[in-house]
VOKEKE-504235 format. One record per residue (C-alpha): residue number from 1; x, y, z. Coordinates in steps of 0.25 Angstrom, whole numbers, m for minus. Example, Ala and Ser with C-alpha at 12.3 -4.5 7.8 and 13.67 -1.06 7.14 Angstrom:
<sites>
{pos=1; east=49; north=m18; up=31};
{pos=2; east=55; north=m4; up=29};
</sites>
This chain:
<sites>
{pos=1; east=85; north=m16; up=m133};
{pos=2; east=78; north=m29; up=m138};
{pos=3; east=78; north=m42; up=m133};
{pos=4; east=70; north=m55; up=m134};
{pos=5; east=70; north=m69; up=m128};
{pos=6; east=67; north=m76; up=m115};
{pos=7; east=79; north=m69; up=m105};
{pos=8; east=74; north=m55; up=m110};
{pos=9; east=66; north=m45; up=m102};
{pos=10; east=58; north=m35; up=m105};
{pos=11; east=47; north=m23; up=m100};
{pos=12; east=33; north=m27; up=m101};
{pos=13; east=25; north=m16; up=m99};
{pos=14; east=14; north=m23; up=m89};
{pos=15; east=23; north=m32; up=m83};
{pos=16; east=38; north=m24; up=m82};
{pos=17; east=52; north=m31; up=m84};
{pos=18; east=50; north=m46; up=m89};
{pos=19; east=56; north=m58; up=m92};
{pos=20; east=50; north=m71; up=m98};
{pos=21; east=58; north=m81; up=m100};
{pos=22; east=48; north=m92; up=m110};
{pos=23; east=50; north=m94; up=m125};
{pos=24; east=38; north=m86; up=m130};
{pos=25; east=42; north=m74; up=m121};
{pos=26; east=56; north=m74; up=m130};
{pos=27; east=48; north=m76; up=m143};
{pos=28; east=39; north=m65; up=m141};
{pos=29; east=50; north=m55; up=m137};
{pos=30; east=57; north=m59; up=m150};
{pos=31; east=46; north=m53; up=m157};
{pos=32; east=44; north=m41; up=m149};
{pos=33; east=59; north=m38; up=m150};
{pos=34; east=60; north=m39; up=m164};
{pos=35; east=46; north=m32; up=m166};
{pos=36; east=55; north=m19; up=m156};
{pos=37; east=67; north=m20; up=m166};
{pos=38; east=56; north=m18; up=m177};
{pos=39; east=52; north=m6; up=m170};
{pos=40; east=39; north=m11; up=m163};
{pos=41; east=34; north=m2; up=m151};
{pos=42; east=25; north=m13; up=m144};
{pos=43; east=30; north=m18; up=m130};
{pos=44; east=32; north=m32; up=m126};
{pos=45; east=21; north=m36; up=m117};
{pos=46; east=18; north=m49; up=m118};
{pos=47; east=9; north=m55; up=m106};
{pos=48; east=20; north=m67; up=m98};
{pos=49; east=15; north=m81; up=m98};
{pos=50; east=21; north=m92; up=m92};
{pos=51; east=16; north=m107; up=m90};
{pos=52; east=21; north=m120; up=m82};
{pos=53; east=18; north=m135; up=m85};
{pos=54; east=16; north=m140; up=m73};
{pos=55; east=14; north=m157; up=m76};
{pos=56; east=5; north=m157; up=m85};
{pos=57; east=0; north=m142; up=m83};
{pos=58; east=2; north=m130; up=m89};
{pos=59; east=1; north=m118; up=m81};
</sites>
């Protein structure tokens, strides 16, 4: 099974079952899902991000 987008979960294999819900999180499992239906091997592990803008502040 394959899927991709900001609702989807996966297994990470440092961090277990994940679910990232941010833009860049569904762009990047676009490509690894359509990397799988070519027949790739590799595993999705990206590392999680998130940030906040707190006022003027990003953190």
């Amino acid at each position: 099974m394959v899927a991709a987008g900001d609702v989807a979960s996966w297994r990470h294999p440092g961090f277990g079952r994940l679910r990232v819900e941010h833009r860049l999180n569904a762009t990047e499992q676009g490509t690894a899902a359509a990397w799988t239906l070519l027949g790739g091997q590799a595993p999705f592990a990206p590392v999680p991000y998130f940030w906040t803008d707190q006022y003027d502040v990003k953190i």
